[in-house]
C-alpha positions in Angstrom: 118.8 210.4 80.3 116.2 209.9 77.5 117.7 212.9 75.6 121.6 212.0 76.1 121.2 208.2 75.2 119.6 209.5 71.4 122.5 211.9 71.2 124.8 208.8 71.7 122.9 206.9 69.6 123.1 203.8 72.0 121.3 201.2 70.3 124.0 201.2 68.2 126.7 199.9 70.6 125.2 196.6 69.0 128.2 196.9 66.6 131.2 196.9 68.8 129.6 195.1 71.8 129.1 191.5 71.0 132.9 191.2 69.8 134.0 193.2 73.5 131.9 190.1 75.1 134.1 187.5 72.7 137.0 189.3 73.8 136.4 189.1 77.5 135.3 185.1 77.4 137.8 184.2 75.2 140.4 185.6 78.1 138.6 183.9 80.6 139.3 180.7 79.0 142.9 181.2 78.5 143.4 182.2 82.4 143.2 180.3 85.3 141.7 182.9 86.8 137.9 182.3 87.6 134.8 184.4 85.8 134.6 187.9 88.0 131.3 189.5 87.4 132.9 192.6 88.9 135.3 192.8 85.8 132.6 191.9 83.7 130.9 195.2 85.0 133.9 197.2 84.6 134.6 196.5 81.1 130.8 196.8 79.8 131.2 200.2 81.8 134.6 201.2 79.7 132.4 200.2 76.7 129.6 202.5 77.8 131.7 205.3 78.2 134.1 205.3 75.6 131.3 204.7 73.2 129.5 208.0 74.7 132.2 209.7 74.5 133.0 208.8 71.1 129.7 209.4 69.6 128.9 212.4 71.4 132.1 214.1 70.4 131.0 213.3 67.0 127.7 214.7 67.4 129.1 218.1 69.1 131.9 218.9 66.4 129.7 217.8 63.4 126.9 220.4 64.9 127.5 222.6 62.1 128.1 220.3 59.2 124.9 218.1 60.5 122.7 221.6 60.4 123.9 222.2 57.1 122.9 218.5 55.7 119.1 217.6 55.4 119.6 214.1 56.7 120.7 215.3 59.8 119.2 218.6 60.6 117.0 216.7 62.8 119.8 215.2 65.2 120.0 216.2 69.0 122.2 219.4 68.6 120.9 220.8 65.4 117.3 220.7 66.2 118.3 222.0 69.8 117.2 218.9 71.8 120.6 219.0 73.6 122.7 221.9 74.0 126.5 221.8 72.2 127.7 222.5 76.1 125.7 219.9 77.2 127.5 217.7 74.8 130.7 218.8 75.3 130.1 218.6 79.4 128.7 214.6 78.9 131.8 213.6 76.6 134.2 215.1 79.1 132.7 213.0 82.0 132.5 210.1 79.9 136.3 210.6 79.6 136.9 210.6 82.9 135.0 207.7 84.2 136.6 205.8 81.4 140.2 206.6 82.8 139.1 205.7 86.1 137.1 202.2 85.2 140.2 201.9 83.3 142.5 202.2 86.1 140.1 199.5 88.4 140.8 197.1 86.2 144.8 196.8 85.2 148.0 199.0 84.8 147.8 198.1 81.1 144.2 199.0 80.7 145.1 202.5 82.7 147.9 203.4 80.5 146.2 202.4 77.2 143.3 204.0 78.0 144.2 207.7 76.8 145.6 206.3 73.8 142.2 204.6 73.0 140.1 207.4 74.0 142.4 209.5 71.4 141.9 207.3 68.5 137.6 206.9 69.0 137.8 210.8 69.4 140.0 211.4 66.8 137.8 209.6 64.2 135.1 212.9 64.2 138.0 215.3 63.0 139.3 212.6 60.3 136.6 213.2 57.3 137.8 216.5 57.1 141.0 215.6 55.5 141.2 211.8 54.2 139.0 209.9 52.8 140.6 207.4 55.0 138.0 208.1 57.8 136.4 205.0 57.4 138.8 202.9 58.4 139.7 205.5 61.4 136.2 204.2 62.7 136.4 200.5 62.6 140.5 201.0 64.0 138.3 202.4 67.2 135.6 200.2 67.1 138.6 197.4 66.7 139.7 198.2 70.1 136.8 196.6 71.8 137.8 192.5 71.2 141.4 193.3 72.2 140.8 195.4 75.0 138.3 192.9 76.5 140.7 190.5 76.7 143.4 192.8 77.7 141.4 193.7 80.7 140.9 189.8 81.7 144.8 189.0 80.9 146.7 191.8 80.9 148.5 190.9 77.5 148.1 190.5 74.0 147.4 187.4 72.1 146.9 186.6 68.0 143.5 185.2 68.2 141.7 188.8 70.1 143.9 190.5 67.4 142.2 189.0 64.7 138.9 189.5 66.0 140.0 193.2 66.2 141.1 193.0 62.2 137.6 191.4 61.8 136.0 194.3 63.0 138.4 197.3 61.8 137.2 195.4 57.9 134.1 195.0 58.7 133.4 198.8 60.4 135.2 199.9 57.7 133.3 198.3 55.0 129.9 198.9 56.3 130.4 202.9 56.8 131.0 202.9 53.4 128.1 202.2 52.4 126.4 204.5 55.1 128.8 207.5 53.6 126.8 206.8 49.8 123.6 208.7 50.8 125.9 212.0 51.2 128.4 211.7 48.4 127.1 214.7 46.7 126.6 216.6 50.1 130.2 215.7 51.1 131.6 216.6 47.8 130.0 220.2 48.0 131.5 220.7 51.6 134.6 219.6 50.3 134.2 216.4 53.5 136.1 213.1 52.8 134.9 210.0 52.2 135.8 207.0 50.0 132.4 207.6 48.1 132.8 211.3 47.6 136.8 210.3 46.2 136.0 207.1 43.9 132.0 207.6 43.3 129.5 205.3 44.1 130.6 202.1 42.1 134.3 201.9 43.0 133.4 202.9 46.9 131.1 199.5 46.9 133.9 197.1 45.2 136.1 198.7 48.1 133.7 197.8 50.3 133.2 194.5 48.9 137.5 194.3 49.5 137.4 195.1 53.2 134.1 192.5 53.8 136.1 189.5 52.3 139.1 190.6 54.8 136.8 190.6 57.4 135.4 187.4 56.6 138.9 186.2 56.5 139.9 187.1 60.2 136.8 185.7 61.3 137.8 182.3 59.9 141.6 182.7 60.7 140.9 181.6 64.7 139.4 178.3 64.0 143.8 178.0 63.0 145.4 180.0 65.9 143.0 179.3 69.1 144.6 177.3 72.1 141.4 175.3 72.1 139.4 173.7 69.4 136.0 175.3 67.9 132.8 173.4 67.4 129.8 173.3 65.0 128.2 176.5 66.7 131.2 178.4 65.8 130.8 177.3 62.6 127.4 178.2 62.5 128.2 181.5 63.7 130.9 182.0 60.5 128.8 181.1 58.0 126.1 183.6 59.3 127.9 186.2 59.8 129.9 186.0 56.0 126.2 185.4 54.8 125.1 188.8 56.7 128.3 190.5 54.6 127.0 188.9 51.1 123.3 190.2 52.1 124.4 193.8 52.5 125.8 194.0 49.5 123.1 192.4 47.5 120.6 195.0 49.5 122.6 198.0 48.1 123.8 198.8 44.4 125.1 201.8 42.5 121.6 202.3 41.0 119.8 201.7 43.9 120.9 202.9 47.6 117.7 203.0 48.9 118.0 200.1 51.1 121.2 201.7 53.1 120.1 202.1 56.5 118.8 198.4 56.8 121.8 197.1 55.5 124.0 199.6 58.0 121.8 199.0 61.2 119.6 195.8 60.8 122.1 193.7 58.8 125.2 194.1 60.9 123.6 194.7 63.7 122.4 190.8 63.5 125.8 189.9 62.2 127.6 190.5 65.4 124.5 189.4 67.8 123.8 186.0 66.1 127.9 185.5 65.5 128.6 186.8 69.4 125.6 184.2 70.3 127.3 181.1 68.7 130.4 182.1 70.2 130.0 182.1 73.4 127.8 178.5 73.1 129.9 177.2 71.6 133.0 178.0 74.3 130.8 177.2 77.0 129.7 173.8 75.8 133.5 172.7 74.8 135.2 174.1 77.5 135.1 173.9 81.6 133.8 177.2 81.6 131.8 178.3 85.1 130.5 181.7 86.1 
């Protein structure tokens, strides 16, 4: 287990998670239907195992390419700490039990689920021919808000969609940055990436582009939501904007040495704290009980 959940890379579900949890309250709060802690378990399982399968997928067709690049030679499959069939073997049954969660939960979440599973997969194959790839990641990271609150309502509504914007910007934005450290190394495998196809300065202005549009859909709900937001969703806004403005002062074209705590630390407190005042916030304006 120890093995497969470094492969996966699961401390960094912190990303996606928090906004699937937004996603699932904010449905619950524009249902009459009562707080089910056994579709609460169901859609942190389709979480689990679409982000395993994701990641692992990842891990297994970038075996070569990750062997090949000194920053990675040490990941699971390179250094021979998981096999490539046991890879392959662990995305497959992720797959599965993602369909079948899926289908527990509601025809719409059982019919959408192969088309979400294609998109999270399809990510790993897109740096190989756009430089688009980025925003390939944060459209299946995306899928998390609105799927949450799919799974509780069985529809679609503006405000999960613009969470879902907030993240496909802010995914988007933030892999950028992760992609500078091999923009020579993508370049000379002839990989994708907005870095390797604008350099290092125009790659962070772009970046800088998709953060403001993410700080934008974050705002938008206070204007769309059937019920009004409080000062802890304010709080939560400004944090998180502030948490976008950090990253970039952390990295610059001269200096990328601070990448991975920008990447991991930064963002990864982004969505906690701005999940966190969410989810007070809801609970303290509105009738909510478990």
């Amino acid at each position: 287990m120890k093995k497969y959940l470094s492969l996966v890379l699961f401390a960094h579900s912190i990303f996606a998670l928090p906004f699937a949890l937004i996603g699932f309250f904010l449905g619950v709060i524009s249902t009459p239907n009562p707080f089910s802690w056994m579709l609460f378990v169901q859609v942190l399982l389709c979480m689990i195992f679409a982000r395993n399968s994701a990641m692992a997928f990842n891990r297994f067709l970038d075996r070569k390419i990750d062997a090949r690049n000194p920053r990675t030679q040490m990941r699971d499959i390179p250094s021979g700490k998981v096999s490539s069939n046991e890879a392959l073997i662990f995305v497959i049954i992720n797959c599965i039990l993602f369909i079948i969660t899926a289908a527990f939960i509601n025809s719409l979440c059982f019919y959408l689920s192969p088309v979400a599973l294609f998109v999270v997969l399809f990510y790993s194959y897109t740096k190989r021919f756009t430089a688009l790839c980025h925003l390939v990641l944060g459209l299946g990271l995306s899928l998390a808000p609105i799927g949450a609150y799919i799974a509780v309502t069985g529809v679609f509504s503006i405000v999960p969609v613009l969470y879902s914007f907030a993240v496909l910007f802010w995914v988007s934005g933030f892999d950028i940055i992760y992609a500078l450290q091999d923009e020579d190394f993508d370049r000379n495998e002839q990989l994708h990436s907005i870095p390797a196809a604008l350099g290092i300065n125009n790659a962070l202005k772009l970046s800088v582009v998709l953060h403001v549009l993410s700080a934008l859909c974050i705002i938008l709900p206070i204007f769309y939501a059937t019920f009004s937001f409080g000062y802890f969703y304010y709080i939560g806004v400004i944090f998180f904007c502030f948490m976008l403005i950090y990253q970039h002062l952390l990295v610059k074209p001269n200096d990328i040495s601070k990448v991975n705590k920008a990447f991991a630390t930064t963002n990864g407190f982004a969505s906690v704290i701005f999940a966190v005042c969410f989810l007070i916030d809801i609970f303290l304006r509105t009738n909510f009980n478990f």
